[in-house]
N, C-alpha and C positions, 0 to 999 in steps of 0.2 A: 589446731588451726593450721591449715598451709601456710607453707612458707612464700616471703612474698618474692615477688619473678623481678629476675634483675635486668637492671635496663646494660642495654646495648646498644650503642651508637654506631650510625654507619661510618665509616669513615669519609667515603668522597662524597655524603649527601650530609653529614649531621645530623640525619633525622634519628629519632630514637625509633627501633624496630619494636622493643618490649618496654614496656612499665611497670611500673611496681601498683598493682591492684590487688586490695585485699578483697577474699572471699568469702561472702557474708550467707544468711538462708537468703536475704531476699537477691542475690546473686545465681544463686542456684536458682529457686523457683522463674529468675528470667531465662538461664538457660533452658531451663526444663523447656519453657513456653516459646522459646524459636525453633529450638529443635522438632517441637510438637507441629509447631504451624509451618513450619517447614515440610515438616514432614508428612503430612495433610494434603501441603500443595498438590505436591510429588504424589501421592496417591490420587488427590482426585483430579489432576488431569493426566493422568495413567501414559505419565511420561518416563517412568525409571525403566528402563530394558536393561536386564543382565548383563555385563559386557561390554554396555557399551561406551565409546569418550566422550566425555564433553569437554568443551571449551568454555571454561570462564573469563567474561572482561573486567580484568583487573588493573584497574587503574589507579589503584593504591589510596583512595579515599576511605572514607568509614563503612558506605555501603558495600563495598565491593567486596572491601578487606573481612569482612562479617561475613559475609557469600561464600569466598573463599575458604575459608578457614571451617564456615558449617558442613560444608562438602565435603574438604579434606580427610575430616575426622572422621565423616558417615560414608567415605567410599568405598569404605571393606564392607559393611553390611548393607550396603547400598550395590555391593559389587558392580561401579564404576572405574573407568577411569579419566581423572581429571587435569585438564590440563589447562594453562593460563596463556593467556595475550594482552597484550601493553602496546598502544599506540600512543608516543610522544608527537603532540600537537604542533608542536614549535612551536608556540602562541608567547610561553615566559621563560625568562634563561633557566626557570629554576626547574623548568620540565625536565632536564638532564638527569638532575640529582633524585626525581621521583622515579624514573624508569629503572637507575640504578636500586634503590630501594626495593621497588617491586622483583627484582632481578633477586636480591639477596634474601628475601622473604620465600617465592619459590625454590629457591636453592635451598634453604633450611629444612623445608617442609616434605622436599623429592617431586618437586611439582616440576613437569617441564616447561619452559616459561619460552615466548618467543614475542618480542620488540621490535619495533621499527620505529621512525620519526619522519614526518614528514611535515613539509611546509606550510599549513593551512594558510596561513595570512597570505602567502602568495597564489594559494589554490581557489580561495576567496574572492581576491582582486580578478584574477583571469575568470571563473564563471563567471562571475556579476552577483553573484550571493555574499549571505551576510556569514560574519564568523563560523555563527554556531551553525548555521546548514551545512556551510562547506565541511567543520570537524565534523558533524554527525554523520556526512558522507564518507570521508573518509576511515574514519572510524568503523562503523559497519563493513564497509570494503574489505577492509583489511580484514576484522573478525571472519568474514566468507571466506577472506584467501585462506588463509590459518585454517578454517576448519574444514576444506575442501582436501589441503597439504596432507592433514592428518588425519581424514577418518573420520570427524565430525560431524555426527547428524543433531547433534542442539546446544545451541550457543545459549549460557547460563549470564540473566545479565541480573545487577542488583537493583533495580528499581524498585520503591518501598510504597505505604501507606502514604505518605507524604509527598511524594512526586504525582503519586494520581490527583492527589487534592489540588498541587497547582497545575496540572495538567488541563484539567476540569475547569477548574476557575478560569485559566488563560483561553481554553476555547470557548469558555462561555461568553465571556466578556468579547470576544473577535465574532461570535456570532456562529456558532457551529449546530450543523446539527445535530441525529442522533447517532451520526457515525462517528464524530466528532467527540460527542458529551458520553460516551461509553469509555473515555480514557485510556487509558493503558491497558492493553490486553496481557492477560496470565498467559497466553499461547496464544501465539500467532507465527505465520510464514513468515520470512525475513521478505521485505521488498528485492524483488526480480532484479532492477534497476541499480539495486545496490550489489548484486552478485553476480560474477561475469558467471559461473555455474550454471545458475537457473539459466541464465541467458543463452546460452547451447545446449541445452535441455535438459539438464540434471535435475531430479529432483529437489526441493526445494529446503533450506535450512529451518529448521524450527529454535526461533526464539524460546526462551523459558523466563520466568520470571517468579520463583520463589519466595519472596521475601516479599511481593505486591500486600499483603495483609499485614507486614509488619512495620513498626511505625519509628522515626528516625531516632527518639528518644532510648528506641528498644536496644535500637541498634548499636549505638553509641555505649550505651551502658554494657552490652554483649562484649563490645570491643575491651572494653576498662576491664571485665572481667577477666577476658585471658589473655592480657597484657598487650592489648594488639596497640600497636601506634600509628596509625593513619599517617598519609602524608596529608598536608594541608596546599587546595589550591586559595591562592588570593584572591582570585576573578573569582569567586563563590559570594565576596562583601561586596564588588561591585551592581547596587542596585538601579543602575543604567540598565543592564540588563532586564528585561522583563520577567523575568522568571524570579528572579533574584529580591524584582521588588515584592514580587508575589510572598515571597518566604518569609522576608526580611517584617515588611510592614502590613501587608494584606492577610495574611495569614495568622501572625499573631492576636490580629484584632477581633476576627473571626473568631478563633479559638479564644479568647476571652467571652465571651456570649456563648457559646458552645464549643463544649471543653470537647466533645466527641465528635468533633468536625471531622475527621480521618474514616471511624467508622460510618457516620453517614455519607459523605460524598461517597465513598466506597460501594455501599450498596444503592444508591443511585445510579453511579458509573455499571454495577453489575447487571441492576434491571435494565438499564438504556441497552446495554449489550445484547441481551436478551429479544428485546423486541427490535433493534437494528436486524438480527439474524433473519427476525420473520418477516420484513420489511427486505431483506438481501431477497427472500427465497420467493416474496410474491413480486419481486421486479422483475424474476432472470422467467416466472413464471411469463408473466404479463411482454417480457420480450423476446420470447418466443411465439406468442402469439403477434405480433407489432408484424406488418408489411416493410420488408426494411430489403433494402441491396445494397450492395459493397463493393465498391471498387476500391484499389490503390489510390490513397490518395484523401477519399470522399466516403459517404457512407448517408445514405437517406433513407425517415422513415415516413411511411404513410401517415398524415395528416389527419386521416377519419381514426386509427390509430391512436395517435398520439393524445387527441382531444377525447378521448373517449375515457382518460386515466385519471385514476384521484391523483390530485396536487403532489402528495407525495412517491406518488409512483415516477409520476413522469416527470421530478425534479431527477432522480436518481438514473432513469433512459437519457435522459439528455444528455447527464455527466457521463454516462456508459458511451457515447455515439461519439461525445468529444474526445473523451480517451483512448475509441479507437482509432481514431485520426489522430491525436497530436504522440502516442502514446504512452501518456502521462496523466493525473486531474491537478499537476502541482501549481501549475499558473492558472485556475480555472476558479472564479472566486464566485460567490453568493451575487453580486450585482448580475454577471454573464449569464448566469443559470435563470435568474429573474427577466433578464433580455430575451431569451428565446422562450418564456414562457410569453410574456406581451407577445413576442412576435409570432406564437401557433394563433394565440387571441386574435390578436387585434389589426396583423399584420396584414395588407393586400399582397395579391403576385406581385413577385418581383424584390419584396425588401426584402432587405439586409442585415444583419448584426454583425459585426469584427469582435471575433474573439483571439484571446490570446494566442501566441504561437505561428499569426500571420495566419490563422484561421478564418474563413466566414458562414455564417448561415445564411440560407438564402431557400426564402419562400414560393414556391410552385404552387399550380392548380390543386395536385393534388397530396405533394411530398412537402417537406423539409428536408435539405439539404447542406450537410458539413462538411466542408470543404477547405481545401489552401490554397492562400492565392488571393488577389482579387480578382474576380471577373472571370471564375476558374468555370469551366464548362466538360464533367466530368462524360465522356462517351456512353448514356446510358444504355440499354440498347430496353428495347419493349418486350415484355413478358407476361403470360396467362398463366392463371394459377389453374394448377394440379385437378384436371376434372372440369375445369371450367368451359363453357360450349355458349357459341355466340352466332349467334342467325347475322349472315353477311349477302347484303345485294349485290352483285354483280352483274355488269362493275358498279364501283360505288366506293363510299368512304363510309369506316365505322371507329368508331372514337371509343377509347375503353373505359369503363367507368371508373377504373380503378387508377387508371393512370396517365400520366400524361403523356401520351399519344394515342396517332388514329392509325387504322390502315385503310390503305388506298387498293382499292381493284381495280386494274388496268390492262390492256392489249399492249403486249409490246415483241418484239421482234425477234427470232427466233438467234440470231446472232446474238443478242444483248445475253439472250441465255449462256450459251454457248463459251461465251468471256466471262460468265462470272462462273462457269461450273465450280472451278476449283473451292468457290468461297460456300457456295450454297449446295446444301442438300434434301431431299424431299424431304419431310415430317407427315404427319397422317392428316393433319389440317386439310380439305378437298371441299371443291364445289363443283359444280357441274353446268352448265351451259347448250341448249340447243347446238352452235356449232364448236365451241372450244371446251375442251376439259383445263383445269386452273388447279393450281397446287399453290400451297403456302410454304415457302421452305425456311430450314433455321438453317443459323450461323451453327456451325460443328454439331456436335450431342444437344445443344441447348435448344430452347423452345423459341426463340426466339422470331419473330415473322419479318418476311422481307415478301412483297407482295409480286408472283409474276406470274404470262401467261406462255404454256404451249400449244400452238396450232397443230391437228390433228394431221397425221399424214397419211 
């Protein structure tokens, strides 16, 4: 029998770093079975590259500390190298003595370990968000800076079986859809938003999440095995929080009636993912084909367009059109997207919706249009699509069907030309006339018409 592992206390935190766990089969057969699933992960999203660092967020809890520690041990045959990050929330005084901990645990192990603390509760106050948005901001930020400083192309985080279930659960019940109900992704880009990096153009960080199939029960018992001692946060019993009641009383009552709650929302979460992908891929198809112009500012799409989409496609364009006006879909909720469905329906010229961000849509002849501002009147200018040929009276007026405006043919004066040369240049648009020849000219390279005439000299 092994011998049992002796505790050691920190000094400026008290926390115990080791425990005394004995080592049973059915201890082994659990390692066996994280290491395996672990190690499964890692092969099948064909994320291990020789060589390379990662950065783990360790924040000294049981998930993280089980992450941690699995890695450490498989970084030789994994030929990684691993490195840690700790971001002290300021949220409870006793966040100090965790960081410290975390600090003495990396130092044991030969882990490079890099902390900071920052304010949330006053980072909180100044956005206008709630606790946990503001630490999950800052949080991630930091993990970007960290892995930017050194070399980091995938931030290793420990989120488990258990976190998808209430993940899943909480957007179920808020109403989500299937972008929403696919929960927590095994590999995904880190949000842009969250990393100044992406934001000046660096490629983008890759989250990893390991342990997504392993269940907290597992984890916990992994810990007792090789003596690992968590720190403990208190805000984890607080079930004010929504997550928390999730865990505390939603959860267990579930898993009374079904004991294998974890593995089924799991592959629920995994199909939903599945068919969001093919639902990503027939939207970006369908908005490329969509009539749409952009300006700074504003961004409208054709009308015959938009109504011509199944419900689910054109819930998904809409959120696409907002996001690229507000540059975000974080304030953009399930009612708003329902409002500018009524208003492709049902809406005459001229109405309106106010969407978040000091946003509004606003219905045309032939567009929808998102825009900032009230009463915001974006410079469109008129254009023919690529190929397109249209019989013109002259003079006369011709109205496009596509859009909303007409052009006008008219005699006008050889000076008016003259003053506007610098703006206007021929384009091959022509008509002809017994006494005068007529040109259509664009604004610069663009197609764009501005209707004039020259008399013949």
């Amino acid at each position: 029998m092994d011998a049992p592992v002796t505790a050691d206390e920190d000094v400026a935190g008290g926390h115990t770093i080791y425990a005394r766990a004995p080592r049973s089969g059915e201890f082994n057969k659990l390692r066996k079975r994280l290491v395996r699933l672990t190690r499964q992960a890692l092969d099948d999203f064909s994320m291990v590259v020789p060589g390379q660092r990662w950065l783990v967020a360790l924040s000294g809890g049981p998930d993280s500390l089980c992450l941690a520690h699995l890695l450490w041990t498989k970084q030789v045959p994994l030929r990684l190298e691993i490195l840690a990050a700790h971001l002290d929330h300021g949220i409870r005084s006793s966040s100090v003595d965790e960081a410290t901990v975390v600090r003495r645990i990396c130092e044991e192990w030969g882990v490079p370990c890099y902390t900071r603390r920052r304010d949330v509760p006053t980072l909180a106050s100044r956005e206008g968000v709630s606790l946990e948005v503001a630490a999950r901001r800052a949080r991630y930020g930091y993990l970007a800076e960290v892995a930017r400083q050194h070399g980091c192309r995938v931030i290793a985080l420990a989120h488990h079986a258990d976190d998808q279930v209430e993940t899943v659960l909480w957007r179920l019940i808020r109403g989500a859809g299937t972008g929403g109900l696919r929960g927590i992704r095994p590999v995904a880009p880190l949000d842009p938003d969250l990393d100044s990096g992406a934001a000046c153009g660096q490629s983008p960080l890759t989250l990893l999440r390991p342990l997504l199939p392993v269940t907290r029960d597992q984890i916990e018992a992994y810990c007792r095995l090789h003596g690992l001692a968590p720190v403990t946060d208190a805000s984890n019993a607080d079930e004010t929080i929504p997550r928390n009641w999730l865990r505390h009383t939603v959860v267990p009552m579930l898993r009374s009636r079904a004991p294998h709650l974890a593995a089924s929302v799991g592959r629920t979460a995994e199909v939903l993912s599945a068919e969001d992908e093919l639902l990503q891929s027939l939207t970006e198809q369908a908005w490329q084909s969509c009539d749409k112009e952009l300006v700074e500012g504003a961004v409208r799409l054709g009308l015959a367009s938009l109504q011509s989409q199944h419900p689910a496609l054109l819930r998904r364009m809409l959120r696409r059109a907002y996001a690229l006006v507000a540059g975000s879909l974080r304030d953009l909720g399930w009612q708003h997207v329902h409002d500018l469905e009524r208003l492709i329906d049902e809406g005459g010229v001229g109405a309106t919706v106010s969407l978040p961000g000091a946003l509004q849509a606003a219905l045309g002849y032939h567009w929808l249009t998102i825009g900032r501002g009230d009463g915001f009147a974006p410079r469109w200018r008129p254009r023919m699509a690529a190929g397109e040929v249209a019989e013109v009276a002259w003079p006369g007026r011709w109205r496009s069907p596509r859009a909303d405006w007409r052009l006008t043919m008219r005699l006008i004066s050889s000076s008016v030309i003259l003053s506007r040369s610098r703006l206007f240049s021929p384009c091959s648009f022509s008509a002809s006339a017994s006494r005068c020849s007529s040109s259509a000219w664009s604004l610069g390279s663009s197609p764009y018409f501005s209707s004039a005439a020259l008399p013949r000299s």
